[in-house]
N, C-alpha and C positions, 0 to 999 in steps of 0.2 A: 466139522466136516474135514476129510481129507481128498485130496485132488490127485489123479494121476492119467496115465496114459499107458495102455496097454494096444499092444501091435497083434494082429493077425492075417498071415500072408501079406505083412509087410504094410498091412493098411491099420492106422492110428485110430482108436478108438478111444473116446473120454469114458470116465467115470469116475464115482463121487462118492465117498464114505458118509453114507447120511442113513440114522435111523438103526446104526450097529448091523449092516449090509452094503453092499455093492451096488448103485447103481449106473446104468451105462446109457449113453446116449444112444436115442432111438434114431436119430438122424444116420449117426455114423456107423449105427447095424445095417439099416437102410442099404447104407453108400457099399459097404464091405456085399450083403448080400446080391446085391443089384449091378453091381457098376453103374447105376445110374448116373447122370452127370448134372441132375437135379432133384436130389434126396430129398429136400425137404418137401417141394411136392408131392415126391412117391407118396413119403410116409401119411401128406393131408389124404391125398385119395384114399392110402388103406384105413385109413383112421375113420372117414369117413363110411365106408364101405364095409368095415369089419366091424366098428364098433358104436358110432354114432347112428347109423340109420338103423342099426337092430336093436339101439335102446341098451347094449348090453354096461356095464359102470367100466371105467376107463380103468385100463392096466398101467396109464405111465401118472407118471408124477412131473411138476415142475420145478427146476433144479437150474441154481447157475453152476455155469460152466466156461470154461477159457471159449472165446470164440474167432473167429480168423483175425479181429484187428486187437488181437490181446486182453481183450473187456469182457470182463464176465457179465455173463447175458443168459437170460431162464429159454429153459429147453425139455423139451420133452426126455423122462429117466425113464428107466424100467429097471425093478430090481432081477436078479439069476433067475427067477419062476417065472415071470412076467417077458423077459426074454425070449424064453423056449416058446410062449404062448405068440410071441411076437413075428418069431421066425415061420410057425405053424402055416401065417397068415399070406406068406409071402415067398411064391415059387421060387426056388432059387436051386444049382446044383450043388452049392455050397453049402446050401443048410445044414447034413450028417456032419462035413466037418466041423461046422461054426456050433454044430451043440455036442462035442467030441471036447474041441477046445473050449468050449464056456462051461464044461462038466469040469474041465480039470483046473481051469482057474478057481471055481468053486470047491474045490476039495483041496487045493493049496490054501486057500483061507481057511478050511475047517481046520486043516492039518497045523495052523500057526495056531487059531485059536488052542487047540490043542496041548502043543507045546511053541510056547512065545519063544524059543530059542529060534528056531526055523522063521520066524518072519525076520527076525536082527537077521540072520547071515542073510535072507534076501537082500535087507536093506544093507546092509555091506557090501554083497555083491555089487551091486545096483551104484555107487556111490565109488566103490572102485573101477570100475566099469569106465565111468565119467571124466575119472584120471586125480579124483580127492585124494593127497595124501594119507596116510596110516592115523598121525595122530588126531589130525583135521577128524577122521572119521569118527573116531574112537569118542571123541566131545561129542560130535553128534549124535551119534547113538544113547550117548548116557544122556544126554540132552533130552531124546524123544521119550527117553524113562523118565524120567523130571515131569516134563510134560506131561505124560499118559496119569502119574500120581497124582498132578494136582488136577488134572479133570476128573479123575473119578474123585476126589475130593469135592468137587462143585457139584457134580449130579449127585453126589449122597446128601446134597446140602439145598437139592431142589433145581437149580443151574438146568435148564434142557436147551433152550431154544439158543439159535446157533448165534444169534446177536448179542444173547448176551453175555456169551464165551468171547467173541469178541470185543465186547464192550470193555470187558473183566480183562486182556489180555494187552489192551490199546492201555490200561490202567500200568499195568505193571510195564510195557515200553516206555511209554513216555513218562513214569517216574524214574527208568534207569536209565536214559538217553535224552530224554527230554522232546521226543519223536514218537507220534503214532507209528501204529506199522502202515500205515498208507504213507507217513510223511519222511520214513527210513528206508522205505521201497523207493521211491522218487530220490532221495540223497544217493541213493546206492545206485540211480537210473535203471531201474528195477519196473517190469512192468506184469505180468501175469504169475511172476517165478516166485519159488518159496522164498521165504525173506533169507531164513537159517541157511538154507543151503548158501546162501552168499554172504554169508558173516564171517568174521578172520576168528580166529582163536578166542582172543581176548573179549571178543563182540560174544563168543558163543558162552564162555564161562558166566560173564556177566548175567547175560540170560537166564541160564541155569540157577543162581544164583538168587533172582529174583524170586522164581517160581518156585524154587526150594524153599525160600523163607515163604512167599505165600502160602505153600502147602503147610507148612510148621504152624504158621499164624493164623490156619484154619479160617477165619473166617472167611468168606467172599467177598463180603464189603469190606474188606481189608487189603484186598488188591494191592491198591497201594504204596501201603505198608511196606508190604514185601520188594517192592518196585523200591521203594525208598532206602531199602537197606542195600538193593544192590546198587543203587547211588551213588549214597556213602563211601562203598569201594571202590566206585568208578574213582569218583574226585579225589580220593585221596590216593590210589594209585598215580592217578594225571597229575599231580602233585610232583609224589616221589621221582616219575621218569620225565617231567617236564614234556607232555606231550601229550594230545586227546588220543584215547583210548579207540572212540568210533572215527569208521575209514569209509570210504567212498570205494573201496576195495571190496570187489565181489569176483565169484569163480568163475564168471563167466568166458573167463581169456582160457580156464584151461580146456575148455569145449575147441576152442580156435587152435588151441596147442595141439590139442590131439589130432584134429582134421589134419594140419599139416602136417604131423607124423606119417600118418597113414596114406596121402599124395605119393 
């Protein structure tokens, strides 16, 4: 799964890469359509009202998602189709524009899958935006490549369910760091955030590095493995410049940098 946040008319809505689609939290369409100042009641009543008392099969799904005190917590999704059918249900005068703009989010993702060059410069933008240096970026990017190769190596190899991509993933951390990503997040005082995004250079190669050999060593119960060779380079780097390689350094200060810029 992937995690992010998309704004409309300034208001924050979740959504969650699950199932090779979009889906968005029904709470925060709610909020966006309604101005309600208590969403998730709205949505029990329409739910109730539109779809449980006429027996009809439910349009959302239950998905974690970041929730106010930073803890992912299951919520009502609805994918792009399931949306429009959501908004249908629910007077609003924002509606034309809320499926104006959920049309064209929707055709920004066909148009990436289409050509993968166009989602990289989003995530570029998106990353320089933030205030991430050039080369800082440039890892990342080939990083998310890295990544995307070896999961489609795991689902050609059977790998679906999201657990145990993360099982296989916590494999290859904690052989190149000797940390889950739960126990790297917490090192890093790291709480809902991507891990990567607050890695330094050296954190990020390593990574790559793992999951490259993983992919190489094809198998999946080989995780490991690959986690073990980028090890190897860890230690004997740490070695060469008498120093640990992993930092407690995350990007978070340049979030702080930039606000003060712009004061």
């Amino acid at each position: 799964m992937a995690e992010g946040l998309i704004v409309f008319q300034d208001r924050k809505i979740r959504r969650l890469w699950y199932n090779n689609e979009w889906f968005y939290s029904v709470v925060d369409v709610v909020q966006v359509l309604t101005d309600s100042p208590t969403p998730r009641q709205y949505w029990g009543k329409v739910k109730d009202r539109e779809f449980i008392q006429l027996e009809l099969s439910p349009i959302w799904v239950q998905l974690k998602m970041p929730a106010e005190d930073g803890k992912l917590r299951y919520t009502d999704g609805v994918n792009t189709k399931n949306a429009f059918r959501l908004i249908q249900s629910i007077p609003s005068k924002k509606a034309e524009p809320f499926k104006m703009w959920l049309a064209q989010v929707g055709k920004e993702r066909i148009e990436e899958i289409e050509n993968p060059e166009l989602a990289q410069d989003r995530v570029k933008e998106y990353y320089e935006l933030k205030g991430y240096p050039k080369d800082w970026i440039d890892k990342r990017l080939r990083g998310i490549a890295i990544r995307q190769d070896l999961t489609a190596e795991w689902k050609s190899r059977g790998v679906q369910e999201e657990k145990d991509f993360a099982i296989l993933t916590n494999e290859i951390t904690k052989a190149t760091f000797g940390k889950t990503v739960g126990e790297y997040k917490q090192f890093k005082s790291l709480k809902n955030q991507n891990l990567r995004d607050h890695m330094t250079d050296w954190e990020l190669i390593l990574t790559m590095v793992g999951e490259k050999a993983t992919t190489d060593i094809t198998v999946a119960k080989t995780a490991k493995e690959g986690g073990d060779i980028a090890k190897n380079t860890r230690t004997e780097l740490e070695q060469k410049i008498s120093k640990t390689i992993m930092s407690k350094e995350n990007y978070l200060h340049l979030i702080e940098k930039k606000k003060k810029r712009l004061k």
